[in-house]
PAFIBA-274476 format. One record per residue (C-alpha): residue number from 1; x, y, z. Coordinates in nm, 3 decimals. Layout:
N
REC   k       x       y       z
REC NUM       X       Y       Z
...
REM end
This chain:
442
REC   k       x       y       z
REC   1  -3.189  -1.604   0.891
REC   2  -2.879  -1.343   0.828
REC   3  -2.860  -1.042   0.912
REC   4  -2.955  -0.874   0.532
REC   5  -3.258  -1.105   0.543
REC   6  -3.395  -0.967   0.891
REC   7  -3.309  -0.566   0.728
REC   8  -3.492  -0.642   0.426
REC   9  -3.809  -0.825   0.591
REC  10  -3.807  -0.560   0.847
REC  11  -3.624  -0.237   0.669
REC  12  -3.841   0.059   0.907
REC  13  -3.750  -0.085   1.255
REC  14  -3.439  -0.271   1.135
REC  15  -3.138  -0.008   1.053
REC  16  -2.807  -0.057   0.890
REC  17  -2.575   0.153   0.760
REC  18  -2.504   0.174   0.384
REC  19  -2.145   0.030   0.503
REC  20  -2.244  -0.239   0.705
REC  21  -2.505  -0.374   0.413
REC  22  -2.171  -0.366   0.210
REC  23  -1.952  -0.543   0.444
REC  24  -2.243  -0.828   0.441
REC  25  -2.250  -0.852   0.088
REC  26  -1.876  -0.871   0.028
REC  27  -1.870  -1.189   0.246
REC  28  -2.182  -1.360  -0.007
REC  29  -2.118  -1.547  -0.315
REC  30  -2.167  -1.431  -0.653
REC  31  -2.493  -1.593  -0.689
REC  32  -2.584  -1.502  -0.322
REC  33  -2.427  -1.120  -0.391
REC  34  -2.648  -1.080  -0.748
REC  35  -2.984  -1.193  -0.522
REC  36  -2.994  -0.963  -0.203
REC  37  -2.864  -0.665  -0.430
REC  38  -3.171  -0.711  -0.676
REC  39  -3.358  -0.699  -0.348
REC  40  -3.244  -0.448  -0.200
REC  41  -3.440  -0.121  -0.211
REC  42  -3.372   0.173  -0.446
REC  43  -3.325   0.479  -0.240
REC  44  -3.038   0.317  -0.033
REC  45  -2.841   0.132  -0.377
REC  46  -2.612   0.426  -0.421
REC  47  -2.493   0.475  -0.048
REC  48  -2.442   0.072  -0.072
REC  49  -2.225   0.093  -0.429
REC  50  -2.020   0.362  -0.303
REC  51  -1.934   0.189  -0.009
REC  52  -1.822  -0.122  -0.209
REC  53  -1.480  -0.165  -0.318
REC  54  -1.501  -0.050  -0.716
REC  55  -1.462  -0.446  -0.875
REC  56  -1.833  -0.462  -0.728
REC  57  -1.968  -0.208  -0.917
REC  58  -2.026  -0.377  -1.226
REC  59  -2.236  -0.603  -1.085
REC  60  -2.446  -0.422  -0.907
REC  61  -2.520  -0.219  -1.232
REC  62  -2.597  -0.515  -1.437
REC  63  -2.866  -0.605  -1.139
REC  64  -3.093  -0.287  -1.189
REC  65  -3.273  -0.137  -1.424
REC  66  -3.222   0.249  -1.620
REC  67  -3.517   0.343  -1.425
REC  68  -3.391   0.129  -1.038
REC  69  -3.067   0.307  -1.100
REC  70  -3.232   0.686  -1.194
REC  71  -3.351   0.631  -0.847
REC  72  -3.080   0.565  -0.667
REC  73  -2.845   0.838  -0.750
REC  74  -3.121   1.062  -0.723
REC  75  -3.149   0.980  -0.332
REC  76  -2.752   1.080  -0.278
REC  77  -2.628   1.424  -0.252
REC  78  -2.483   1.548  -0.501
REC  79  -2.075   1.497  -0.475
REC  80  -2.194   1.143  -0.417
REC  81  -2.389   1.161  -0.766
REC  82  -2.125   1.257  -0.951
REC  83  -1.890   0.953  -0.833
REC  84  -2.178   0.741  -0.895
REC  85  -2.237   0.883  -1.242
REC  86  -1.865   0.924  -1.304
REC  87  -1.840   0.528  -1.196
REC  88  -2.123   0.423  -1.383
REC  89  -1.957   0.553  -1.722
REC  90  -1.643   0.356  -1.670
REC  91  -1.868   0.074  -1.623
REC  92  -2.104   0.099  -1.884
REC  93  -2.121   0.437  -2.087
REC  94  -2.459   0.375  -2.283
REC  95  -2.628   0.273  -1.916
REC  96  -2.465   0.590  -1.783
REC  97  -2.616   0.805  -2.074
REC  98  -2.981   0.669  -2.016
REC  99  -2.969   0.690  -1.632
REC 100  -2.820   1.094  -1.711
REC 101  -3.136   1.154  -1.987
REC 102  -3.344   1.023  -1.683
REC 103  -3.223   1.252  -1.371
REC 104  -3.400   1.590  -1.306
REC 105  -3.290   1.931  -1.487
REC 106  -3.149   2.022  -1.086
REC 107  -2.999   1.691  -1.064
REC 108  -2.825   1.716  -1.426
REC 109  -2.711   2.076  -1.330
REC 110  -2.544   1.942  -1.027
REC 111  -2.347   1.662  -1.189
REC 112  -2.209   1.853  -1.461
REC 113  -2.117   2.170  -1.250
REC 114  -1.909   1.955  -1.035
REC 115  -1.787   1.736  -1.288
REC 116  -1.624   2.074  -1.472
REC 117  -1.373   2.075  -1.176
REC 118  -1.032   1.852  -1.220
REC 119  -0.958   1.593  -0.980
REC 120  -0.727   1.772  -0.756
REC 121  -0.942   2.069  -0.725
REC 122  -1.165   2.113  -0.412
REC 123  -1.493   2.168  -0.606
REC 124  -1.484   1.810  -0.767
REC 125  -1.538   1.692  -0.381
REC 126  -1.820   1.970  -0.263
REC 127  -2.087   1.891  -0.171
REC 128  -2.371   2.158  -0.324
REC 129  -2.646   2.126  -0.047
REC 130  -2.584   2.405   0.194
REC 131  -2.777   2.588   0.439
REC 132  -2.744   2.973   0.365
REC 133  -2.964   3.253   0.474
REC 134  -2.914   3.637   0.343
REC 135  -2.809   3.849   0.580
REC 136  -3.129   4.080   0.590
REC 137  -3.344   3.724   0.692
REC 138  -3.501   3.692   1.000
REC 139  -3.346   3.436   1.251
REC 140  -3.729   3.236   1.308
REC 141  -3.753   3.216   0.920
REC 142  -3.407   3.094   0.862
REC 143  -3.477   2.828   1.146
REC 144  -3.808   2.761   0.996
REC 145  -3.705   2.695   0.676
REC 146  -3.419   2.482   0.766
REC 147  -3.717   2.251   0.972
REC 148  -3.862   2.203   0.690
REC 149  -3.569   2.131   0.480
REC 150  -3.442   1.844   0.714
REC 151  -3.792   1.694   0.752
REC 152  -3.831   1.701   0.320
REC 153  -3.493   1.532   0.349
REC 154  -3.306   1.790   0.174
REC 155  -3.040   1.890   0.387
REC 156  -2.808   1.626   0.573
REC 157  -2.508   1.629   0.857
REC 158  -2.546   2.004   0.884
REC 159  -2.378   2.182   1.146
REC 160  -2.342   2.554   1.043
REC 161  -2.534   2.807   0.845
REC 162  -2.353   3.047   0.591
REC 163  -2.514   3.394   0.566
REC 164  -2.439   3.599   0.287
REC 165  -2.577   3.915   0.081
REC 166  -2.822   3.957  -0.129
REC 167  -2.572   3.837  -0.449
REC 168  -2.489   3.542  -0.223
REC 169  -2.116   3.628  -0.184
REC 170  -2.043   3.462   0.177
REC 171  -2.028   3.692   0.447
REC 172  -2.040   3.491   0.755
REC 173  -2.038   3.108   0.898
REC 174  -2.277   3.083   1.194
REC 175  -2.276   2.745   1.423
REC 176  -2.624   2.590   1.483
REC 177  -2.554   2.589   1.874
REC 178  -2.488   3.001   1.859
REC 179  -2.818   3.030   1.628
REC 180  -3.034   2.921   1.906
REC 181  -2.918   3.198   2.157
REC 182  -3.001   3.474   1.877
REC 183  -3.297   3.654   1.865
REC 184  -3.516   3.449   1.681
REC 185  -3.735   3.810   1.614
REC 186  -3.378   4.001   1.486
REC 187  -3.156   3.995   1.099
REC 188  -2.906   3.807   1.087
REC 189  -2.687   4.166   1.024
REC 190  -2.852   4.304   1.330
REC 191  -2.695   4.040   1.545
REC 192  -2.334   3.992   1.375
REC 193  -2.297   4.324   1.361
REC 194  -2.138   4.390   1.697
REC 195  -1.928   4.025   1.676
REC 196  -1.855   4.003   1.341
REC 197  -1.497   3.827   1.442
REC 198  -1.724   3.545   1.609
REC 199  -1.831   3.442   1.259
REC 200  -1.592   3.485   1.032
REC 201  -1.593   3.262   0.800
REC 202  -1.234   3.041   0.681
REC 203  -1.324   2.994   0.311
REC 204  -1.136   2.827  -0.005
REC 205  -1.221   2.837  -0.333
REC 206  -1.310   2.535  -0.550
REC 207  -1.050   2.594  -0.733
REC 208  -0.803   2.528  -0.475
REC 209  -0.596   2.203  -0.426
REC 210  -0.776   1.943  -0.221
REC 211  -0.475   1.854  -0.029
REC 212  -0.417   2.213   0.094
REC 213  -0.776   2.252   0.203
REC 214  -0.756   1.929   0.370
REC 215  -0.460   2.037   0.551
REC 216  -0.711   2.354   0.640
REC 217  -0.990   2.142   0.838
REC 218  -0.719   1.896   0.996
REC 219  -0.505   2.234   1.123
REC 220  -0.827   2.422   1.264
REC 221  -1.020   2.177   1.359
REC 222  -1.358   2.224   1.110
REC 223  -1.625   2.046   1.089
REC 224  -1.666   2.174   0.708
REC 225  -1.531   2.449   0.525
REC 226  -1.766   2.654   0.254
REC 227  -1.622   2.690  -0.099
REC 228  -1.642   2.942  -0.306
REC 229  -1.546   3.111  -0.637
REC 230  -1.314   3.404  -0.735
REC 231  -1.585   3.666  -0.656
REC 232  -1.609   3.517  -0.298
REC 233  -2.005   3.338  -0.402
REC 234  -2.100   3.075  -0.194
REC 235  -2.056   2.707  -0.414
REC 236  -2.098   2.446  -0.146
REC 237  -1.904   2.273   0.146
REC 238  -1.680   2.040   0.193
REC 239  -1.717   1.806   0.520
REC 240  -1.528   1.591   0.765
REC 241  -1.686   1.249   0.607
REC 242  -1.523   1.398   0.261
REC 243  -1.231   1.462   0.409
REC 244  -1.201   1.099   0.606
REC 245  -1.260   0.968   0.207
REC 246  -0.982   1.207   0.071
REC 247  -0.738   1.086   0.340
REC 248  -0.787   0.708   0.339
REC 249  -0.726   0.726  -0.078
REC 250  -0.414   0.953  -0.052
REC 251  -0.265   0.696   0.218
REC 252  -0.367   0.424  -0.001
REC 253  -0.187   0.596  -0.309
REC 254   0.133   0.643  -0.133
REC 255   0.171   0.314   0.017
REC 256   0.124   0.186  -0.321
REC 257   0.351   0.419  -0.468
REC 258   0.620   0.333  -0.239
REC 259   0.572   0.005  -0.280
REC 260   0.567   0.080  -0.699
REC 261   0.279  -0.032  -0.795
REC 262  -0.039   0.180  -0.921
REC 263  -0.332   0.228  -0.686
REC 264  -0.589   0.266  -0.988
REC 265  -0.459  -0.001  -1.150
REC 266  -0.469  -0.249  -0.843
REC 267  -0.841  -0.141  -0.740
REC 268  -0.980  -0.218  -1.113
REC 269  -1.076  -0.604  -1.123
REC 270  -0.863  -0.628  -1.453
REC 271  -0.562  -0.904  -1.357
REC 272  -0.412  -0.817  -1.722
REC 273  -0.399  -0.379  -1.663
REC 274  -0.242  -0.470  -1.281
REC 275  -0.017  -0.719  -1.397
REC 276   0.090  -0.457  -1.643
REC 277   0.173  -0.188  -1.446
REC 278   0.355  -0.404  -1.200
REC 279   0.585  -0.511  -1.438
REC 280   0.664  -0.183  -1.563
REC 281   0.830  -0.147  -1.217
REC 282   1.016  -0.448  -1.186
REC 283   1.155  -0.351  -1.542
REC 284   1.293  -0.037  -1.341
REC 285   1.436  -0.239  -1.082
REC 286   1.593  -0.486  -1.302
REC 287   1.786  -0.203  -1.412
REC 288   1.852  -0.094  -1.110
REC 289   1.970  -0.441  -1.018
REC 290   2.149  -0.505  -1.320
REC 291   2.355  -0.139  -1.202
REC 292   2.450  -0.296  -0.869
REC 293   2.537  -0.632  -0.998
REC 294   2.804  -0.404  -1.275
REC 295   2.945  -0.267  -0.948
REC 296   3.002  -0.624  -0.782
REC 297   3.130  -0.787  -1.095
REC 298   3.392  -0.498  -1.053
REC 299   3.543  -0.673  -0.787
REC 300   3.523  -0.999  -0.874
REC 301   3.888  -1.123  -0.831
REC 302   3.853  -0.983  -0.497
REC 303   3.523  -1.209  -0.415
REC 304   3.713  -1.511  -0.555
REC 305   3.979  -1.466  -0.351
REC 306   3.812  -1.397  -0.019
REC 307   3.502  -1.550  -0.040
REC 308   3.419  -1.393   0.323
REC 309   3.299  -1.072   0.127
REC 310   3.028  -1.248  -0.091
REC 311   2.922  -1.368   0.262
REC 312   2.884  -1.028   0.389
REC 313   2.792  -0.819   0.114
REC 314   2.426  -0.855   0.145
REC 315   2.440  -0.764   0.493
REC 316   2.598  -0.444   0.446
REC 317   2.300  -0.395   0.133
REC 318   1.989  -0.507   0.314
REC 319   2.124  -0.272   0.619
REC 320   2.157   0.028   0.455
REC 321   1.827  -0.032   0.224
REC 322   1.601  -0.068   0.547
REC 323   1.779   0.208   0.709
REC 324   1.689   0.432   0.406
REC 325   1.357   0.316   0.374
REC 326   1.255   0.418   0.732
REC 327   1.395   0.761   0.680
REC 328   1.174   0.775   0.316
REC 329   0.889   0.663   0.465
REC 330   0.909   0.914   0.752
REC 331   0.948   1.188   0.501
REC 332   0.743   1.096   0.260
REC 333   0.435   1.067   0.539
REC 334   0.556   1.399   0.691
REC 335   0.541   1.571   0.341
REC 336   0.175   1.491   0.288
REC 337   0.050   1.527   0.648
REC 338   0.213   1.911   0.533
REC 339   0.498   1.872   0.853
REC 340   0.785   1.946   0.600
REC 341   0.763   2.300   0.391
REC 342   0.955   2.369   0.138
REC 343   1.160   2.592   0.357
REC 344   1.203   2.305   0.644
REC 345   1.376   2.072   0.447
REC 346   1.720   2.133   0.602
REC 347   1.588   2.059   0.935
REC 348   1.403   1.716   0.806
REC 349   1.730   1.584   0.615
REC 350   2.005   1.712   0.932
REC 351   1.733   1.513   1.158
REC 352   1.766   1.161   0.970
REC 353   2.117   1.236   0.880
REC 354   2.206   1.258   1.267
REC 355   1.961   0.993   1.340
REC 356   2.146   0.725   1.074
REC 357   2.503   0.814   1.201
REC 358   2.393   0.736   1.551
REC 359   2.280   0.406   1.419
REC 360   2.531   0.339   1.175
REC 361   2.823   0.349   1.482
REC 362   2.628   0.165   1.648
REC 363   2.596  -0.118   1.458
REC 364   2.920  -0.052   1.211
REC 365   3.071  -0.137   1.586
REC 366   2.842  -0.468   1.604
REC 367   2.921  -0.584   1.294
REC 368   3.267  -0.526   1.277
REC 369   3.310  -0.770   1.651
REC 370   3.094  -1.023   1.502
REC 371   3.258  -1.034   1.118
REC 372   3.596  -1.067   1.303
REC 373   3.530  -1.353   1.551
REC 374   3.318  -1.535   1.251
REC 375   3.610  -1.512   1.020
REC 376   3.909  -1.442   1.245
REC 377   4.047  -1.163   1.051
REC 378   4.051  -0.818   1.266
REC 379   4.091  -0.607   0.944
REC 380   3.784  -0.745   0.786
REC 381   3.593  -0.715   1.059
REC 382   3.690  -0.276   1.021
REC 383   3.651  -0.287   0.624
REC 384   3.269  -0.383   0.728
REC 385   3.220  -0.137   1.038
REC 386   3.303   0.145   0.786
REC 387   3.137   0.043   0.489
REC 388   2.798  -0.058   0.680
REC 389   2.866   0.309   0.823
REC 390   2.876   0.498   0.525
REC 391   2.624   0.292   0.370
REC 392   2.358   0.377   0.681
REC 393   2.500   0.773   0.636
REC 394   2.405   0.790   0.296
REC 395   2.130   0.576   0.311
REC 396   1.979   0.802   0.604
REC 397   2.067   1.109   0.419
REC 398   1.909   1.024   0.066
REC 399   1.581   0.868   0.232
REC 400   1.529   1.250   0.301
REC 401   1.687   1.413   0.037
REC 402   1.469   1.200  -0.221
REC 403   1.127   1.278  -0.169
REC 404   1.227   1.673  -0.059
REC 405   1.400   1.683  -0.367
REC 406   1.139   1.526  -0.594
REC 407   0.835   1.765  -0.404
REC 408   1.064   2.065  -0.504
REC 409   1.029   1.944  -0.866
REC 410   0.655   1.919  -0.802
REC 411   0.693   1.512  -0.863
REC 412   0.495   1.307  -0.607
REC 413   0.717   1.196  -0.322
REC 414   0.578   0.889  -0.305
REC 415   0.680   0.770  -0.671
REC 416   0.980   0.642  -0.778
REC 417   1.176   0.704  -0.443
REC 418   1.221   0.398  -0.335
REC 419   1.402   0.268  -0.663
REC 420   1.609   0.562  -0.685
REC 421   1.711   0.503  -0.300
REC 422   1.704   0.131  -0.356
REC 423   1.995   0.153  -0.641
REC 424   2.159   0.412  -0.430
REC 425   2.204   0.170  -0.112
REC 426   2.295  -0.091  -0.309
REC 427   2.573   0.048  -0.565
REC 428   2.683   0.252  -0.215
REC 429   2.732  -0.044  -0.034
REC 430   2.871  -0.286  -0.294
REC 431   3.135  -0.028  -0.416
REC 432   3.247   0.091  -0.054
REC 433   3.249  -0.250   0.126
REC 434   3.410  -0.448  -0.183
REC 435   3.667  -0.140  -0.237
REC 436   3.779  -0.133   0.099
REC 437   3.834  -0.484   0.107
REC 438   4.071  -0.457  -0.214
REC 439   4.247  -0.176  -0.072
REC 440   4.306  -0.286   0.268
REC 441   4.282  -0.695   0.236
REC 442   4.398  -0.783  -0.075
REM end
């Protein structure tokens, strides 16, 4: 018997998370997959679909019902309803419709306030489940209320309580380990009054970026941060599993940017729309290619008569190309982990720039012994030591410059830098190793 088999025969005394049930069922077969999803039980589907990589989705939409699938988004909370609605539309529009027509007024209210929020905007992650108290409430109410809130099943992974006025504009955040050492029999305002700077609150509005707020809860530390709008009313929260989600897809974006490909294109289970957007890139570095190879065929008496060069050429390119890809990554990483500002870029390139001349002596000075004993010709062996050195300079010194330069024009970092770098090092390298050699050799 497997381990989905003993959780569904025994679900009350036999516990998995949403994510373990969905790394079982990525390791089934299709026909194995379609039978344990049909089985499994309503109020956990959407925790399990969301937790499946998106090609799965499909199918587990074409395995329930309008009326299966009504309950399973009405089980999650409601940022999680919204990617399951959002997800079920690009699946299947008409199913999405019916399963919408089906959902409570509250739960229809929910979906469409957060889906009115763009996708880099804080409020299309918050969550709207929140427990707030006015500031005029009794402590033993407020704690009573919340009791019966968590046993209804209404309120999940809460860890503060946000107490505003009567026309709910936020006021203060109050941790649930200080709310037990209040007087249960005192206001809220009674208490605070004398510490308000214990509980003030570190807000953002929904309509702020979701990268800066981010930033926010990794700088200080939060557990969640409340959101509000322009009149400072409390909207909802976002929390440290949201932000764990946000993180993991940015990373994944920029290491498939860097690597030119597109992230949304590679996670839909369409070969033709990945395949597509693939080659788009490979177009660009066919150009790019086609640019170095102009700069080689340049010198092409001076390849024919020392064929040495067409030896080392690539050397001198793949050197500088790596070397300028470790200084892009760096940059690029430290750029979204917001370690480089705007006004800190001087420091970031002058750091890589000293960092690749150190290297570049060093092994301009390695390459030049070695080129020399292979080929028995001193001189060539110093045409290479300073070519491979400028190439690492400049290769060091655009792998920051690139990404600093495209954030300045508010143009992701991650995209496109490493084919601009990539022709860079290459034309950089060709032109100053095979013009040296003509100048000094020939």
């Amino acid at each position: 018997m497997s381990e989905l088999d003993s959780y569904l025969e025994d679900i009350e005394n036999y516990e998995l998370h949403p994510s373990q049930i969905a790394s079982l069922l990525q390791d089934l077969k299709q026909d194995e997959f379609d039978q344990y999803v049909k089985k499994l039980p309503n109020e956990i589907l959407g925790d399990v679909a969301l937790e499946l990589p998106d090609r799965f989705f499909g199918d587990i939409v074409s395995s329930k019902s309008v009326d299966e699938l009504r309950v399973a988004v009405s089980e999650l909370e409601s940022d999680d309803q919204t990617d399951f609605m959002q997800e079920l539309e690009e699946v299947d529009s008409d199913v999405a419709e019916a399963v919408f027509d089906t959902l409570d007024d509250s739960d229809k209210a929910e979906i469409l306030h957060l889906k009115q929020y763009n996708e880099d905007q804080a409020g299309a992650y918050m969550q709207l489940e929140v427990f707030s108290a006015v500031e005029d409430e009794k402590v033993h109410d407020a704690i009573k209320r919340f009791a019966t809130l968590r046993e209804l099943g209404e309120l999940e992974n809460i860890q503060n309580l946000f107490i505003t006025d009567q026309k709910r504009r936020l006021k203060y955040v109050v941790g649930l380990d200080d709310l037990l050492i209040f007087d249960f029999e005192k206001p809220f305002k009674d208490i605070i009054e004398n510490h308000k700077e214990n509980f003030e609150p570190v807000i953002a509005k929904a309509t702020d970026e979701i990268h800066g707020v981010v930033h926010t809860i990794e700088e200080l530390d939060l557990n969640s941060i409340p959101l509000v709008d322009s009149k400072g009313v409390l909207l909802g929260r976002i929390t440290s599993d949201d932000v764990i989600d946000i993180i993991n897809e940015r990373a994944t974006e920029q290491m498939y940017n860097l690597a030119g490909v597109d992230d949304d294109a590679e996670e839909d289970n369409s070969i033709l729309n990945a395949g597509k957007k693939r080659a788009l890139w490979l177009s660009v570095n066919l150009i790019t290619a086609i640019l170095a190879s102009l700069v080689i065929g340049l010198f092409e008496n001076s390849i024919h008569s020392l064929v040495a060069l067409a030896v080392l050429m690539p050397i001198v390119a793949s050197m500088g190309g790596n070397a300028g890809t470790q200084s892009l990554t760096v940059v690029v990483r430290q750029i979204a982990l917001g370690e480089i500002s705007t006004n800190d870029a001087y420091r970031a390139i002058k750091k890589e720039f000293i960092i690749s001349v150190g290297n570049g002596l060093i092994f301009a000075l390695i390459m030049g012994i070695i080129a020399s004993l292979w080929f028995e010709q001193g001189m060539l062996g110093v045409v290479i030591a300073i070519s491979m050195l400028v190439n690492l300079v400049s290769a060091g010194f655009f792998g920051a410059f690139i990404p600093l330069a495209l954030k300045r024009l508010q143009i992701d970092p991650a995209i496109g830098s490493t084919v601009i770098l990539t022709t860079i090092t290459d034309i950089v390298g060709f032109f100053s190793f095979l013009g040296l050699a003509t100048i000094i050799l020939l």
